[in-house]
N, C-alpha and C positions, 0 to 999 in steps of 0.2 A: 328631861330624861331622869329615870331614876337609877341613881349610882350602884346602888346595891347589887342588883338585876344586870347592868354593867359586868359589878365585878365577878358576879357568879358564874356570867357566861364565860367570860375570858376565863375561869377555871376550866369551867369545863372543854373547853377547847383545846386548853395547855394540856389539862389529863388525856383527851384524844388522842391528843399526837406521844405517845408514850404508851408503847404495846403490852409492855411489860412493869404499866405504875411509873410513880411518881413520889418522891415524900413531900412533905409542905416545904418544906424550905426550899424546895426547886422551884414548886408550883409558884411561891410568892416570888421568887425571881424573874422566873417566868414572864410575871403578870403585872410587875413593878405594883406589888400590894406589901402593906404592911404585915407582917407575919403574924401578930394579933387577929388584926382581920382576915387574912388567909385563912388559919384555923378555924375563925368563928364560921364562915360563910363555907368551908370543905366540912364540920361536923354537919351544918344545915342541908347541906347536897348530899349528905351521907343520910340524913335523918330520912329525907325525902327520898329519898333509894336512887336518885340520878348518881350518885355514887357510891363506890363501896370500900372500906379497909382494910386491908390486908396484911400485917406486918410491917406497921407503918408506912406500908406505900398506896394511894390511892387511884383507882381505877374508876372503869364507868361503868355505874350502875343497870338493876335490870330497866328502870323507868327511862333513863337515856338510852339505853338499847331500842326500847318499845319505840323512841320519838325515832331514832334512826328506819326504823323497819319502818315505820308509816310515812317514813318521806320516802323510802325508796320505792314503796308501793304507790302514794301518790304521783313519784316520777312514772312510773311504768302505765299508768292511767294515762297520765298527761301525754304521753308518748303515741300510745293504743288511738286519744282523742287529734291528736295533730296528724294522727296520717289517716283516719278517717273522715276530716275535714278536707286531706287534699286529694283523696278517692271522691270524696263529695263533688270537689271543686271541678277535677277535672273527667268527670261523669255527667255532671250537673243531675245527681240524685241525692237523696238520701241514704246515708248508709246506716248498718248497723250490726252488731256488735252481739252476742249471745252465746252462750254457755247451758251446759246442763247440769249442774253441781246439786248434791245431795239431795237429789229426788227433784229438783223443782227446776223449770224454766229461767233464764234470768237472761234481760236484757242489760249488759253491762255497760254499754256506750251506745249512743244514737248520734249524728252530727247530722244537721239540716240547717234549711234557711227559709227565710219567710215567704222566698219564691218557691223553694222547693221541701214542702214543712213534712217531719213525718207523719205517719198513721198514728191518729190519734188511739189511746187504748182506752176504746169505751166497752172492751170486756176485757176481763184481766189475760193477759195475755199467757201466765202460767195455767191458768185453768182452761186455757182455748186453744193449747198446741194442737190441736188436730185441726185446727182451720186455718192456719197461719203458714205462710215458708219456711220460717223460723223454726217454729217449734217443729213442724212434719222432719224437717231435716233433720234436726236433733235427734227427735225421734230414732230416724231411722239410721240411725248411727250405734243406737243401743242394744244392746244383748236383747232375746227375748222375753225372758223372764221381767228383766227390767223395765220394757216398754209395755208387757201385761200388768204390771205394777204401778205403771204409772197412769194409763188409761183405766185402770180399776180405781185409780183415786178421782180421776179428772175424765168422766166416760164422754164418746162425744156426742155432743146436740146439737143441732142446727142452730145457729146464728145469723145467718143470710140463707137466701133459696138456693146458696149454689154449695154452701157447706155439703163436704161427705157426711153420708146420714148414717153410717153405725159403726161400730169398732171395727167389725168383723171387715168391710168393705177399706178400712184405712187402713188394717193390719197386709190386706192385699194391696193396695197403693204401695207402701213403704217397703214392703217384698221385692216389687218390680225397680225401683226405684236404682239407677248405677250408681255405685259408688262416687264418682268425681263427678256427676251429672248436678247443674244445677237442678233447684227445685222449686217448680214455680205453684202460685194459686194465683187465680182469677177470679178476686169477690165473694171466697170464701170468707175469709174476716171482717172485710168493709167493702159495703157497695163503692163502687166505681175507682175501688183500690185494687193492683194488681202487683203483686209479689214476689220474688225470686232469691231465693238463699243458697250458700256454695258449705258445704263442709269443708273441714280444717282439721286438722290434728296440732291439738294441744297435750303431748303426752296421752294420757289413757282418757284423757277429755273429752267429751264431745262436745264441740264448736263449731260456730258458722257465722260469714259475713252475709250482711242480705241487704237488697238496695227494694224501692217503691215509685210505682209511678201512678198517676192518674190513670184510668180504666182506658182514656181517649189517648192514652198513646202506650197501649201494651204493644203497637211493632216495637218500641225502643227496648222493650221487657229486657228478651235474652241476649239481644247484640251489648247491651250494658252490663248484664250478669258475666258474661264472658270478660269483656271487659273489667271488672273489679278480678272476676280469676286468674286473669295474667297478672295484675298486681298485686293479689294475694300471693301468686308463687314466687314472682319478683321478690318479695320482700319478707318472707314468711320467716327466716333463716334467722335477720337480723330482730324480727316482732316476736321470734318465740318467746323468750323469758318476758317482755312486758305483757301479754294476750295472756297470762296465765295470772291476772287479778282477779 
């Protein structure tokens, strides 16, 4: 172990808990450190911005702030991924996880397994939302202006024989389309893949869960999409703040 790295932490820890600072000579109380090495290893966590001085009392830095935010954000993933694992589990599909943030498609989470593996993305899946459940659904979640915007960067082209063949023809798809209605494809994306995604409301977000099956068993398509929707609703309440990575 290295001592130093030790005793730097136990500072920082001790500063933690002290909302309102800390001087050194608490901190080295604190921390059963020599008050020499308190100061040396509180100016080095100062230098490094994990902490900061104030009046002789010292707080936590913006760099321990930054580490705080990215573990809580790591939790909330981590969260996002455990309960799409157990919609995996007890669906026996693939689930997954999608967002439409600053113009672009994003698949945030995916959970599968080697018996039931996802849709591979052998085109990129931001540039192929008009073939996909995913992305159509996003889609049609969007203002109009916005989704002319978006099909004006990413127009659509056929991919498979069953892909919708022009904008003009998906702009009516996504019209028709009911709000809370899942939204399926069949082989638009990937031959012998078949589809189905559920929108979400994530604040002014557009989001949606969406599971995949083999083409040879699209009866299971919508009875399982329904299925992930009762556990979407079941659980949405407690998932809102981590679904918003």
């Amino acid at each position: 172990m290295i001592g130093s790295v030790q005793r730097a932490m136990r500072l920082l820890e001790s500063v933690a808990e002290h909302e309102y600072g800390a001087p050194a000579k608490q901190l080295a109380r604190e921390t059963g450190l020599a008050l020499p090495t308190a100061y040396h290893l509180l100016r080095t966590l100062v230098h490094e911005g994990y902490l900061r001085r104030d009046k002789g009392l010292f707080f936590l830095g913006e760099a321990a702030e930054r580490l705080g935010s990215s573990g809580a954000a790591q939790k909330r993933r981590s969260t996002v991924a455990d309960t799409l694992a157990q919609w995996r589990d007890s669906i026996g599909v693939p689930v997954y996880y999608a967002q439409y943030r600053d113009g672009e498609i994003e698949i945030m989470c995916v959970s599968d397994t080697p018996g039931n593996p996802a849709v591979e993305e052998w085109a990129d899946f931001r540039e192929t939302g008009h073939a996909h459940a995913i992305g159509q659904c996003l889609l049609a979640q969007l203002d109009e202006d916005t989704r002319r915007d978006h099909l004006d960067r990413y127009p659509v082209e056929s991919i498979t024989p069953y892909t919708v063949r022009d904008n003009h023809t998906l702009l009516r798809r996504l019209e028709r389309m009911r709000r809370m209605e899942p939204v399926v494809e069949r082989q638009e994306y990937a031959l012998g893949t078949v589809c189905a995604a559920i929108p979400i409301t994530v604040g002014t977000t557009a989001a949606t869960m969406a599971i995949s099956l083999p083409s040879h068993h699209a009866d299971r398509l919508l009875p399982a999409a329904r299925q992930l929707q009762n556990e979407v609703g079941r659980l949405l309440g407690s998932l809102a703040i981590s679904i918003s990575i």
